[in-house]
Structures are given as structure tokens and as C-alpha cells.
PDB file of N, CA, C and O in Angstrom:
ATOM      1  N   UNK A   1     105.685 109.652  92.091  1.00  0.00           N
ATOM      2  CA  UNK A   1     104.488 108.869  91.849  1.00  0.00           C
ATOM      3  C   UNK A   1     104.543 107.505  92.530  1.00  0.00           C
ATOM      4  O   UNK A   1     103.538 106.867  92.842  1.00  0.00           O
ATOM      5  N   UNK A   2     105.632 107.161  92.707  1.00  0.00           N
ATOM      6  CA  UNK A   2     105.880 105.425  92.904  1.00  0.00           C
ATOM      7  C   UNK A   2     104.957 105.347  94.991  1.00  0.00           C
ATOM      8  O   UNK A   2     104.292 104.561  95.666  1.00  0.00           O
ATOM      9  N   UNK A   3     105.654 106.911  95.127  1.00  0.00           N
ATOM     10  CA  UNK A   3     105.102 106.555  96.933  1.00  0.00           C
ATOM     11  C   UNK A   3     103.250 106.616  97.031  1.00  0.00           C
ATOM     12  O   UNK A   3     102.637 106.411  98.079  1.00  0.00           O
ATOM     13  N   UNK A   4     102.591 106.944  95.686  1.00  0.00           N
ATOM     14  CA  UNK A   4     101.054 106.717  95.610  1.00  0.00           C
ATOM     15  C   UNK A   4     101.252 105.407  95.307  1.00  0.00           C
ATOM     16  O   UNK A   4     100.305 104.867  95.878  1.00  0.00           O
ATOM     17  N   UNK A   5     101.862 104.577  94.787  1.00  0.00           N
ATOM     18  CA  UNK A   5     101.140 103.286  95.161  1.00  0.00           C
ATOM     19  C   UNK A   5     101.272 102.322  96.198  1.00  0.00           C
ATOM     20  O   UNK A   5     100.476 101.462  96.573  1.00  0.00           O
ATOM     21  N   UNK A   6     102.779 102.707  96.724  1.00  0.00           N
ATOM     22  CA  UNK A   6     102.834 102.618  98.007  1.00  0.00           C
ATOM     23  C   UNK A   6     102.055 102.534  99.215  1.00  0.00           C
ATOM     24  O   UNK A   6     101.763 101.613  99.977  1.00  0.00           O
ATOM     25  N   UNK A   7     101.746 104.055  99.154  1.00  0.00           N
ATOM     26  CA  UNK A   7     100.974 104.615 100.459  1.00  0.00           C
ATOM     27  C   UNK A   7      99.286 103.883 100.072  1.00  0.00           C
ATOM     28  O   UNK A   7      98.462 103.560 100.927  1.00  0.00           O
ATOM     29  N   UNK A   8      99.134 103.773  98.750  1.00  0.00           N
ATOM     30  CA  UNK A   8      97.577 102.986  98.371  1.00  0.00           C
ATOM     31  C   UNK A   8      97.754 101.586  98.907  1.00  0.00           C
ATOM     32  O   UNK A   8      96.640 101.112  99.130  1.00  0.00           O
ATOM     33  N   UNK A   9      98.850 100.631  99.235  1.00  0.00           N
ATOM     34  CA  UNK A   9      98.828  99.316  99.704  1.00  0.00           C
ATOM     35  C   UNK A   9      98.595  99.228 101.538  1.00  0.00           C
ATOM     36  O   UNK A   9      97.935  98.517 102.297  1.00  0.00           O
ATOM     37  N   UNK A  10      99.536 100.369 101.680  1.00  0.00           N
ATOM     38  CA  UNK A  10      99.144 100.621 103.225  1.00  0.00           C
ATOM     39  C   UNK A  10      98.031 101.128 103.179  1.00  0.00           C
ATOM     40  O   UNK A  10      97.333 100.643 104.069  1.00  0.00           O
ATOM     41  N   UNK A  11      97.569 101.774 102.662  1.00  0.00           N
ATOM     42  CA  UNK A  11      95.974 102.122 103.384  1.00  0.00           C
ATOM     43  C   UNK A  11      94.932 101.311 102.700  1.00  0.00           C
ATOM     44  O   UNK A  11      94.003 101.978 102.242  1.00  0.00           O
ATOM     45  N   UNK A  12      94.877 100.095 102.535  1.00  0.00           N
ATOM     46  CA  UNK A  12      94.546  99.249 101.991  1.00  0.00           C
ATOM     47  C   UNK A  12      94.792  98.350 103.075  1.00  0.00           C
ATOM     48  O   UNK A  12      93.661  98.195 103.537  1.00  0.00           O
ATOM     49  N   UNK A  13      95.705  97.547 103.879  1.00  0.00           N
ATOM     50  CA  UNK A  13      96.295  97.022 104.726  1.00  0.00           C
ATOM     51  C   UNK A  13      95.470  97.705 105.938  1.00  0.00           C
ATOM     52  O   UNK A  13      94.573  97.125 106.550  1.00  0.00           O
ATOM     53  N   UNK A  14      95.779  98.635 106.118  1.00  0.00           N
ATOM     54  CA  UNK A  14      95.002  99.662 107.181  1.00  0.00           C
ATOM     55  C   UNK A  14      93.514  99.044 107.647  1.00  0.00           C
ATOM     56  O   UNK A  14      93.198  98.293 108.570  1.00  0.00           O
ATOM     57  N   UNK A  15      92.734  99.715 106.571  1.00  0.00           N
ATOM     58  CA  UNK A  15      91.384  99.516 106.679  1.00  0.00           C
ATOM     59  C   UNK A  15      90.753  98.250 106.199  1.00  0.00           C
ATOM     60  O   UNK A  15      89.572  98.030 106.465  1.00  0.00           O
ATOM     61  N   UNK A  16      91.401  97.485 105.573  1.00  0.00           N
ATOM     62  CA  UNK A  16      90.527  95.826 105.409  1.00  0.00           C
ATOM     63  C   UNK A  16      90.758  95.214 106.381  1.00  0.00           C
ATOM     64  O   UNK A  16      90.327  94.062 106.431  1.00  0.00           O
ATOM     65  N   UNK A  17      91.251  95.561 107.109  1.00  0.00           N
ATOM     66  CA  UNK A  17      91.088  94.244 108.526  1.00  0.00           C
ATOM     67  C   UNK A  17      89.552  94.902 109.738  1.00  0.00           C
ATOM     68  O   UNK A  17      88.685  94.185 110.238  1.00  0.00           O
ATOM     69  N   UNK A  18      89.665  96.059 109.852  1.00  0.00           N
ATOM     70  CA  UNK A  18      88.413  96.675 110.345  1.00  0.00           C
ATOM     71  C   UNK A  18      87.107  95.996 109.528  1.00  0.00           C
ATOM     72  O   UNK A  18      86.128  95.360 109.919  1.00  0.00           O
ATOM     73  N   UNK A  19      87.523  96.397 108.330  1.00  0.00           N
ATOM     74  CA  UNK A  19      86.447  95.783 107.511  1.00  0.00           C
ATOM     75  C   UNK A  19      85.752  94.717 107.526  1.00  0.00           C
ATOM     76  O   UNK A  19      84.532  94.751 107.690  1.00  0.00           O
ATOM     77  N   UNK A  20      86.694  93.180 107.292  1.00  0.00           N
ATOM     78  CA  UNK A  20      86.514  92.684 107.240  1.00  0.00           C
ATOM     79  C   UNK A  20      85.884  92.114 108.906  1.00  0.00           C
ATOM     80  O   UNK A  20      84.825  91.498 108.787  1.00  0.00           O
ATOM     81  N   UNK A  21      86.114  92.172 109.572  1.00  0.00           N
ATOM     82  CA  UNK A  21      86.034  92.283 110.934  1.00  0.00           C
ATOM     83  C   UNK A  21      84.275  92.807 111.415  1.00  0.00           C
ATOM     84  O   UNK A  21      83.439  92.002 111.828  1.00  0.00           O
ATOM     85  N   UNK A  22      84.075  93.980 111.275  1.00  0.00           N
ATOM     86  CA  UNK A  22      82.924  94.517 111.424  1.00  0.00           C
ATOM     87  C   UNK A  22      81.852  94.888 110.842  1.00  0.00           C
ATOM     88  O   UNK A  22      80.880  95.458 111.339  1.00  0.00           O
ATOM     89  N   UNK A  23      82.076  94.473 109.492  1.00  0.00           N
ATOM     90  CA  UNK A  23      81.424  94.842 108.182  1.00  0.00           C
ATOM     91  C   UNK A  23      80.985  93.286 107.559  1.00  0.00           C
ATOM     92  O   UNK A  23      79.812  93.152 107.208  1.00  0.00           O
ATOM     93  N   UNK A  24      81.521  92.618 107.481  1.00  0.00           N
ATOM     94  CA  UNK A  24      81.308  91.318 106.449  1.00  0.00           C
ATOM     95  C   UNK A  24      81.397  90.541 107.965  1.00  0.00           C
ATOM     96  O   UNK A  24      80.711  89.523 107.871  1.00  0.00           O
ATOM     97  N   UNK A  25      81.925  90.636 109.179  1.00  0.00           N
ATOM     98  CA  UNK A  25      81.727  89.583 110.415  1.00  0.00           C
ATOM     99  C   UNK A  25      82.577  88.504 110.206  1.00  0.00           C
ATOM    100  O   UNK A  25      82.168  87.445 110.681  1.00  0.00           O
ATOM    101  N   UNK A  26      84.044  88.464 109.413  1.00  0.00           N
ATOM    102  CA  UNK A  26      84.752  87.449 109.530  1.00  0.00           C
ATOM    103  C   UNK A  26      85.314  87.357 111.061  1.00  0.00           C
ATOM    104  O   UNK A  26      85.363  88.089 112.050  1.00  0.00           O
ATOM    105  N   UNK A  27      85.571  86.500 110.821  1.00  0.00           N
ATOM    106  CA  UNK A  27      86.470  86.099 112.621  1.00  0.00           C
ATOM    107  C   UNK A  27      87.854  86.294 112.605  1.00  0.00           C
ATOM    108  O   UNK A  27      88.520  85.801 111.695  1.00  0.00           O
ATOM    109  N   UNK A  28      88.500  87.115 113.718  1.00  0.00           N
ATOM    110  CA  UNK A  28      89.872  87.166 113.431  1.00  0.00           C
ATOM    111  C   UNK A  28      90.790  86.283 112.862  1.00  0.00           C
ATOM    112  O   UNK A  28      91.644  86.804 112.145  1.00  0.00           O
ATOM    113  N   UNK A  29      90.818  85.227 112.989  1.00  0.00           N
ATOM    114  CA  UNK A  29      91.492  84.017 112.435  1.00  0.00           C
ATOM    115  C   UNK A  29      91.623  84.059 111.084  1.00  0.00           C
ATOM    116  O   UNK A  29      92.524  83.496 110.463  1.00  0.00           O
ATOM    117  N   UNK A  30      90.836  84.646 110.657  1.00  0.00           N
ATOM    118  CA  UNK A  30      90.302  84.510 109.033  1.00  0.00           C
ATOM    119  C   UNK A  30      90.746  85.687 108.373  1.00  0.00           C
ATOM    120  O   UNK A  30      91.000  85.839 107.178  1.00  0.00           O
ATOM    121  N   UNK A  31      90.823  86.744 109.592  1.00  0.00           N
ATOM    122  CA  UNK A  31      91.585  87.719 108.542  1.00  0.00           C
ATOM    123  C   UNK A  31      93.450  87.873 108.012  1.00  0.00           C
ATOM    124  O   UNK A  31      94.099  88.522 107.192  1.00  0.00           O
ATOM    125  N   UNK A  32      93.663  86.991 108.909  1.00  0.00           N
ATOM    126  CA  UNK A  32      95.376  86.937 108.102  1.00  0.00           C
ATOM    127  C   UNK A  32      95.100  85.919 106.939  1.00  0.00           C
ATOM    128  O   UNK A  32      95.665  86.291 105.911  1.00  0.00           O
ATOM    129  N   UNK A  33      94.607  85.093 106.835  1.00  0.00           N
ATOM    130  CA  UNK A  33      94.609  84.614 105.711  1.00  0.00           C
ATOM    131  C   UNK A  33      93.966  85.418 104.501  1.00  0.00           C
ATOM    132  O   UNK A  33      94.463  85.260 103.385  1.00  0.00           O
ATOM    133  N   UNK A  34      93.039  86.151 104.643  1.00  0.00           N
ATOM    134  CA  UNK A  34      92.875  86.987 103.556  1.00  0.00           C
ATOM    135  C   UNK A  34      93.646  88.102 103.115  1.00  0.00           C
ATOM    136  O   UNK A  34      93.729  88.776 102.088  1.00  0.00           O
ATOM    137  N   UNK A  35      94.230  88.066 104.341  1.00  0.00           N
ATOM    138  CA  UNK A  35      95.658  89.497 103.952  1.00  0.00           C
ATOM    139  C   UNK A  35      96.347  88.451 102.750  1.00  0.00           C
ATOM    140  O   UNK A  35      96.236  88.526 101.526  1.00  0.00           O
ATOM    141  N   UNK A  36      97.081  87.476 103.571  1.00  0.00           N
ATOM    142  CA  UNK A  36      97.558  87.066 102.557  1.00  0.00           C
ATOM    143  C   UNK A  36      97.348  86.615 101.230  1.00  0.00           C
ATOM    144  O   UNK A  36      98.134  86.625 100.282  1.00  0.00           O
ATOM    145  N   UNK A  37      95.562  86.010 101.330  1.00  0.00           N
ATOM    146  CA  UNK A  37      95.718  86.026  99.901  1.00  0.00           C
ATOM    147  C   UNK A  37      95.574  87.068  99.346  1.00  0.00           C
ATOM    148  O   UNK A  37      95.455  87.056  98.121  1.00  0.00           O
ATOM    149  N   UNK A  38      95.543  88.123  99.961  1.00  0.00           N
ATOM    150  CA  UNK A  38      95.450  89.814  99.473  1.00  0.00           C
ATOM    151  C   UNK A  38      97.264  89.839  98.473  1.00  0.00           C
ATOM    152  O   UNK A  38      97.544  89.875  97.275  1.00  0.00           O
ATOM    153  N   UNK A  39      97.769  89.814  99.244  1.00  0.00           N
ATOM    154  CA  UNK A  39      99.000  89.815  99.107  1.00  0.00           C
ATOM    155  C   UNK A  39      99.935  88.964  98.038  1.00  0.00           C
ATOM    156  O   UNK A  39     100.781  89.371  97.241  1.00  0.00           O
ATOM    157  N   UNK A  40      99.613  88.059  98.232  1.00  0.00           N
ATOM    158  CA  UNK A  40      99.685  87.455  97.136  1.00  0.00           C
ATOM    159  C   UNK A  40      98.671  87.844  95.629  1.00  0.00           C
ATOM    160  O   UNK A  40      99.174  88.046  94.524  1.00  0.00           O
ATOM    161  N   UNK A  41      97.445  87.872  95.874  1.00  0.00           N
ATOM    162  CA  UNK A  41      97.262  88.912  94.208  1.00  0.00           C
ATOM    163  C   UNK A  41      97.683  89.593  94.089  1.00  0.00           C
ATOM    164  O   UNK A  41      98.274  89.478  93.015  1.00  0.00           O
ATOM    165  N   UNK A  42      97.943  90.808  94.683  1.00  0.00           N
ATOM    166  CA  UNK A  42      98.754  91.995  94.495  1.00  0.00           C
ATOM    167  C   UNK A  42     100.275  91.493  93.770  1.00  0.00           C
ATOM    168  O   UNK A  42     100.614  91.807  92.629  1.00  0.00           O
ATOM    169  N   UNK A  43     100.979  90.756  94.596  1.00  0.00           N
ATOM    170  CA  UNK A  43     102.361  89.925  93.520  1.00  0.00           C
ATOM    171  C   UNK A  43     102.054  89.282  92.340  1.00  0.00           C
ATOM    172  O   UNK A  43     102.804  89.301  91.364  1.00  0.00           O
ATOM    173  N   UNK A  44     100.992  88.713  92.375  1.00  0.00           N
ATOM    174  CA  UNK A  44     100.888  88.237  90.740  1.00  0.00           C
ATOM    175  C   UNK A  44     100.517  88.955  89.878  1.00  0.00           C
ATOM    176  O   UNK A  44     100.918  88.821  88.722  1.00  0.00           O
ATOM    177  N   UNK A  45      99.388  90.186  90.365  1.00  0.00           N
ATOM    178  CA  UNK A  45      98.897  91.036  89.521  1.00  0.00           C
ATOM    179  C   UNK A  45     100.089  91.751  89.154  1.00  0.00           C
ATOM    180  O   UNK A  45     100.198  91.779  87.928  1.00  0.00           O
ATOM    181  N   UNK A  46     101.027  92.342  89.756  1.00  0.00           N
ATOM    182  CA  UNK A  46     102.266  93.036  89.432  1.00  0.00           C
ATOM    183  C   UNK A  46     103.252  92.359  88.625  1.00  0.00           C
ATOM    184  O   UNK A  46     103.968  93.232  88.134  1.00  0.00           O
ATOM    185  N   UNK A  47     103.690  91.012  88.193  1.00  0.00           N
ATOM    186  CA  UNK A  47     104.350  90.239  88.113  1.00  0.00           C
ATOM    187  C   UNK A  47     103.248  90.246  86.361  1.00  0.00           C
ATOM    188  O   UNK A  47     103.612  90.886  85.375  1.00  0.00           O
ATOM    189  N   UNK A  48     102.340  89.648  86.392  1.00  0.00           N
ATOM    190  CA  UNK A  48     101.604  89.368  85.521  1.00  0.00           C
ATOM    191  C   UNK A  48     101.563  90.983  84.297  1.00  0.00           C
ATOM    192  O   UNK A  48     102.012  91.038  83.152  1.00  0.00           O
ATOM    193  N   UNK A  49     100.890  92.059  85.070  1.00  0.00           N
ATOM    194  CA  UNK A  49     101.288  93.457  84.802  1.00  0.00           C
ATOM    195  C   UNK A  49     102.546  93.708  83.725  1.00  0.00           C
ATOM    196  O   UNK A  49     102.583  94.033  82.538  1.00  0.00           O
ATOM    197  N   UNK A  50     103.572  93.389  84.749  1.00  0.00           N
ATOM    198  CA  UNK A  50     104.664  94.017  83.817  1.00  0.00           C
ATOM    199  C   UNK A  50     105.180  93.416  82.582  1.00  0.00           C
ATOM    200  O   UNK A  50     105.750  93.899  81.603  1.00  0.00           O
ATOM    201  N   UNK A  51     104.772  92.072  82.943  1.00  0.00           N
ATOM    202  CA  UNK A  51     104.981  91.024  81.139  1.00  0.00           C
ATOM    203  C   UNK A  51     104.464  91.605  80.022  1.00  0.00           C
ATOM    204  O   UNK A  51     104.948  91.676  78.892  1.00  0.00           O
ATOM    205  N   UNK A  52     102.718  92.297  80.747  1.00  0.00           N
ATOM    206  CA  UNK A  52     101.864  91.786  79.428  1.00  0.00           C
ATOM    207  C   UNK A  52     102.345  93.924  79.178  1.00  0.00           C
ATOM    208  O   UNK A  52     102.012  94.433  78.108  1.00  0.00           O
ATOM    209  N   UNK A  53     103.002  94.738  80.154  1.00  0.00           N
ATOM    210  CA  UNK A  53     103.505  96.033  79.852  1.00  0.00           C
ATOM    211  C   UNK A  53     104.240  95.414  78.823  1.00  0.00           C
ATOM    212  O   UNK A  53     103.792  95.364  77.677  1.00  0.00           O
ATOM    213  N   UNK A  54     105.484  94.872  79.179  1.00  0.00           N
ATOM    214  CA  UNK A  54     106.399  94.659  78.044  1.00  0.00           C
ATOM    215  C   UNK A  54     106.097  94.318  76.860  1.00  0.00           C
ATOM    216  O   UNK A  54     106.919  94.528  75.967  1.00  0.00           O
ATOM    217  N   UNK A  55     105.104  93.836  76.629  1.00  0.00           N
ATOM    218  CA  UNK A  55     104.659  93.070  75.366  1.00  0.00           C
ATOM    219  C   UNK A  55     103.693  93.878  74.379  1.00  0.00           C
ATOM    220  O   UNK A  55     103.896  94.187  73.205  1.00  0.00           O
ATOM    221  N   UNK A  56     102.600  94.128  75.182  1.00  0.00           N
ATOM    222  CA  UNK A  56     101.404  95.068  74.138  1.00  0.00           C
ATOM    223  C   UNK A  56     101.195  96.566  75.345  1.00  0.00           C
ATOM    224  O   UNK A  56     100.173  96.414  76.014  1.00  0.00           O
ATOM    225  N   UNK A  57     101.885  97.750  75.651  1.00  0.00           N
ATOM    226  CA  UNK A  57     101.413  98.596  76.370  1.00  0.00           C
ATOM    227  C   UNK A  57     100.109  98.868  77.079  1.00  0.00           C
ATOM    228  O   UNK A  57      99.693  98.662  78.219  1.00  0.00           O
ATOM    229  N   UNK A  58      99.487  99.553  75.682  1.00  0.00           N
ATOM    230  CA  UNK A  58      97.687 100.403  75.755  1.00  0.00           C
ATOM    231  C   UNK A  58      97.029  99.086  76.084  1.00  0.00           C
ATOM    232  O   UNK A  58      96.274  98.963  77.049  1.00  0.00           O
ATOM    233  N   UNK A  59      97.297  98.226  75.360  1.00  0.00           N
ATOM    234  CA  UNK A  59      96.041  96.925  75.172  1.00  0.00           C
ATOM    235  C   UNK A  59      96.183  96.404  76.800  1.00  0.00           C
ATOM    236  O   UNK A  59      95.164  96.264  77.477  1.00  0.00           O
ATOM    237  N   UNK A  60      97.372  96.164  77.292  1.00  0.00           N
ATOM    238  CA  UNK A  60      97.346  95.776  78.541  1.00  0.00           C
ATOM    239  C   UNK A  60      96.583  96.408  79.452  1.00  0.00           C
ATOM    240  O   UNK A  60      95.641  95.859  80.024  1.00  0.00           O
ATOM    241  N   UNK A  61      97.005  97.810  79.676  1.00  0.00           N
ATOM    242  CA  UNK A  61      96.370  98.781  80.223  1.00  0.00           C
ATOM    243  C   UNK A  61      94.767  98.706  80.244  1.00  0.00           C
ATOM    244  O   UNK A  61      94.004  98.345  81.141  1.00  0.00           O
ATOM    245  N   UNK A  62      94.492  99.223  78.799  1.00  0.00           N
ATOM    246  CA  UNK A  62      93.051  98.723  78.639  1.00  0.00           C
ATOM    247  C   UNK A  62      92.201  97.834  79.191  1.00  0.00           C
ATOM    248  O   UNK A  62      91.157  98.135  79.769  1.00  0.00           O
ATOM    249  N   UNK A  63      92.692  96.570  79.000  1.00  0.00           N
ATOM    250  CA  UNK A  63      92.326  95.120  79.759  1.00  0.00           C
ATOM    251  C   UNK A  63      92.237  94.827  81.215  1.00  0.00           C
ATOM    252  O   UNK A  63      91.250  94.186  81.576  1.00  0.00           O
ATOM    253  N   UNK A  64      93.295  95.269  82.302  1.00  0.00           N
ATOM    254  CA  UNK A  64      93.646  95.629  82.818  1.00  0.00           C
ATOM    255  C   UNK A  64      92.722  96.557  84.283  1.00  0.00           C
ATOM    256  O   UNK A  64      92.525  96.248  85.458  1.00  0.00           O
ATOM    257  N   UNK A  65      92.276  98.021  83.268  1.00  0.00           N
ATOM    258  CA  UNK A  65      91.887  98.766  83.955  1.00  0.00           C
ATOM    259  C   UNK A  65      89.789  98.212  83.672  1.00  0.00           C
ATOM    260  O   UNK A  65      88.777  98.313  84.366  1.00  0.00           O
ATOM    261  N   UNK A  66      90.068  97.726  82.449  1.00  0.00           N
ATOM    262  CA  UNK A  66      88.615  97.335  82.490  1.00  0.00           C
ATOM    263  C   UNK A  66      88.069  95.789  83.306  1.00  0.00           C
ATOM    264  O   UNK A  66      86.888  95.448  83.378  1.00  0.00           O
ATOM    265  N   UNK A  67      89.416  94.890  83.951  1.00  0.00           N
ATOM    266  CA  UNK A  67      88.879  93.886  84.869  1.00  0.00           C
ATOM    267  C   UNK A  67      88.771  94.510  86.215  1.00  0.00           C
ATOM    268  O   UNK A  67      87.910  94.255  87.057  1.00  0.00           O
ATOM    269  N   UNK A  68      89.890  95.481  86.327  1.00  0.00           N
ATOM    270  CA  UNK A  68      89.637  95.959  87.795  1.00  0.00           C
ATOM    271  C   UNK A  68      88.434  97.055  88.008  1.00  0.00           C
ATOM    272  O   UNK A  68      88.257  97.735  89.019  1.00  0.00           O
ATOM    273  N   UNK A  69      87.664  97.058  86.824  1.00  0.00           N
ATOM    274  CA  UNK A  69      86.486  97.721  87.018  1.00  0.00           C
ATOM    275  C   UNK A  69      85.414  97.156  87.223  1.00  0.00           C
ATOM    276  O   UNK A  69      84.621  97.652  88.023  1.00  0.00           O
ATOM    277  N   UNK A  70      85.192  96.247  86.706  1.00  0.00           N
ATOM    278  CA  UNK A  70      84.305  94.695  86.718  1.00  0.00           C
ATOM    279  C   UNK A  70      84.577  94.087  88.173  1.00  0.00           C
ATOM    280  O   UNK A  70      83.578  93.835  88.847  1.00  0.00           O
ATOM    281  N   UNK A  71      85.700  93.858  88.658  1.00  0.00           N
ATOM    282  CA  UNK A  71      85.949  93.505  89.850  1.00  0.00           C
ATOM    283  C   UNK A  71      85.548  94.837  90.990  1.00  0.00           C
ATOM    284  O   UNK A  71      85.224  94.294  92.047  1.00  0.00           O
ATOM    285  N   UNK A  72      85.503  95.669  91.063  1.00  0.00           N
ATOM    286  CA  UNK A  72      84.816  96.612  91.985  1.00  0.00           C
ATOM    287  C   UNK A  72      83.046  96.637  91.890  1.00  0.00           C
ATOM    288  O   UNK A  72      82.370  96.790  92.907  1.00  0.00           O
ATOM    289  N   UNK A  73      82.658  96.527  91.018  1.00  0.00           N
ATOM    290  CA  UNK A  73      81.359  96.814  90.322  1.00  0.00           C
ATOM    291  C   UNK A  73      81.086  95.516  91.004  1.00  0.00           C
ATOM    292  O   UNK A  73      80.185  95.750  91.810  1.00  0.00           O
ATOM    293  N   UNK A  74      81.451  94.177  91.075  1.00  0.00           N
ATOM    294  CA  UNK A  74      80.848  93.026  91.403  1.00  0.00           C
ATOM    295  C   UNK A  74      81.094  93.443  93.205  1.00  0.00           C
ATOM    296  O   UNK A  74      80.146  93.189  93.947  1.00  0.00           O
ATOM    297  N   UNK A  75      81.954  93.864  93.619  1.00  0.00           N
ATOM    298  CA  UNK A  75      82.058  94.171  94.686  1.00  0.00           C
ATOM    299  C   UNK A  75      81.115  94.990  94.997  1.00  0.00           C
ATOM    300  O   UNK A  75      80.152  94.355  95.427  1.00  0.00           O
ATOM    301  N   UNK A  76      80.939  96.082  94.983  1.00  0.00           N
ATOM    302  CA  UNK A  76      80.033  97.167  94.895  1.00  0.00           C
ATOM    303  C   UNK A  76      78.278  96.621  95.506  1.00  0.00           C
ATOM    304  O   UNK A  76      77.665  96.883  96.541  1.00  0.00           O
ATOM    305  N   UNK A  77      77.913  95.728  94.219  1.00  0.00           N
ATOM    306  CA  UNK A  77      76.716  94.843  93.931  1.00  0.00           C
ATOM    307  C   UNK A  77      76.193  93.958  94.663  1.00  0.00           C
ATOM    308  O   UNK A  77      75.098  93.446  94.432  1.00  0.00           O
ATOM    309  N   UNK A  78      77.069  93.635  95.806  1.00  0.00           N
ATOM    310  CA  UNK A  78      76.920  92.373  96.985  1.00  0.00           C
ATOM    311  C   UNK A  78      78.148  92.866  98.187  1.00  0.00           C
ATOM    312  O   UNK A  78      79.136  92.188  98.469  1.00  0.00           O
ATOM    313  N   UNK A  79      77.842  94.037  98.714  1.00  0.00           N
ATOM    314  CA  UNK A  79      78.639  94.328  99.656  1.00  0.00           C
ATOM    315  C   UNK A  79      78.681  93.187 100.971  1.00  0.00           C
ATOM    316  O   UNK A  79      79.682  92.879 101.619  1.00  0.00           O
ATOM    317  N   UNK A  80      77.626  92.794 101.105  1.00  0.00           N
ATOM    318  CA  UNK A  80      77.907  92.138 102.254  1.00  0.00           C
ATOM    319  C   UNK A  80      77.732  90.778 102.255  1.00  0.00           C
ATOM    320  O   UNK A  80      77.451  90.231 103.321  1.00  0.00           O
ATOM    321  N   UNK A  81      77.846  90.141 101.258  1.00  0.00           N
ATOM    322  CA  UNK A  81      78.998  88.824 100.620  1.00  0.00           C
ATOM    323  C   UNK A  81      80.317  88.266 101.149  1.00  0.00           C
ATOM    324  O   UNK A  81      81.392  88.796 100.868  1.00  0.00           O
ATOM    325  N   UNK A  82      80.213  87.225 101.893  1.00  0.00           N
ATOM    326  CA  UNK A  82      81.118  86.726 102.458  1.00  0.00           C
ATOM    327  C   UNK A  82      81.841  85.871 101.285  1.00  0.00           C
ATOM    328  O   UNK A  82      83.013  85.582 101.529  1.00  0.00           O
ATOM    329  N   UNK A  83      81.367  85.470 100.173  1.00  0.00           N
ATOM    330  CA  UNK A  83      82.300  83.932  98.764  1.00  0.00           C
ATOM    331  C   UNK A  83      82.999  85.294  98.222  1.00  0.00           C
ATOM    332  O   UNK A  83      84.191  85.188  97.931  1.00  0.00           O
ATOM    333  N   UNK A  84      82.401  86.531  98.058  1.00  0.00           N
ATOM    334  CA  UNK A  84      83.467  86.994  97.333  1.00  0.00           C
ATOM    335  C   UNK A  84      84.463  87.414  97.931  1.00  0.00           C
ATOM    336  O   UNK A  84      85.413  87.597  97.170  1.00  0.00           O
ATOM    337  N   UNK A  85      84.679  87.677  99.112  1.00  0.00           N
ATOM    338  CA  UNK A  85      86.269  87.916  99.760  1.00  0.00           C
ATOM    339  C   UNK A  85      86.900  86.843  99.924  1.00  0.00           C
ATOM    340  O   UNK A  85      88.086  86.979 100.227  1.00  0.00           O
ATOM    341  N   UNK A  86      86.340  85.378  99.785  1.00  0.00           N
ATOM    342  CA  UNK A  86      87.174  84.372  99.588  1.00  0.00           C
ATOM    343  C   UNK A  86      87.958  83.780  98.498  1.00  0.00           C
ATOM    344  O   UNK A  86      88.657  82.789  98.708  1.00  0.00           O
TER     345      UNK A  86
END
């Protein structure tokens, strides 16, 4: 299981730079910095993740799977929104 989340960061890596690029019209310059701040949520979200695992399981989970649903849905809603990829 561990190489699905793996292989989900690379293909994630993959296709947001196209994206961002030809889809939303950032300028190359602009897309390493959003990798990185890509990259960096991804470490805190993981970091943050495994505390609140250790502490309350389901409830984390719960919480969790219901911001990263809210966060797609707002995505979703204004695809071609340049403040929210910032």
C-alpha cells in the first residue's frame, strides 16, 4: 500500500506543472515555487497527520478526510482561479 502513496505524489509532481503552466497561465518562474509550497504542505500535513493519528484515530481521520473534501470542492468551484493556488 505504502508505494500508492508514493506513486500518488509523483503523479501529482508530474502533472501540476503542465497545469499550472497551461491551464491557470502561471509563468514558469512561478511554478517552482508552488511545487514547493506544494511540498512543504504535504510535510506538514503528514507531520500534523500522524500526531493527531496518535492521539484520537477515527476523529482524526474523519476531520481530515472531510477538509480535504472541502478543499477539492473549493477547487473544483473556481477552476481557473489564480489566489487559490497561491
Amino acid at each position: 500500500m505504502t508505494i500508492f502513496g508514493f506513486a500518488s505524489v509523483f503523479t501529482a509532481f508530474t502533472y501540476i506543472s503542465p497545469i499550472l503552466l497551461q491551464v491557470t497561465g502561471f509563468q514558469e518562474n512561478g511554478v517552482t515555487l508552488i511545487l514547493v509550497l506544494f511540498g512543504l504542505g504535504v510535510t506538514i500535513r503528514n507531520l500534523v497527520g500522524g500526531k493527531l493519528a496518535d492521539w484520537k484515530l477515527m476523529p482524526s481521520i474523519i476531520v481530515l478526510l472531510i477538509l480535504q473534501w472541502l478543499s477539492c470542492y473549493c477547487l473544483q468551484s473556481l477552476p481557473n482561479s489564480k489566489c487559490l493556488l497561491c
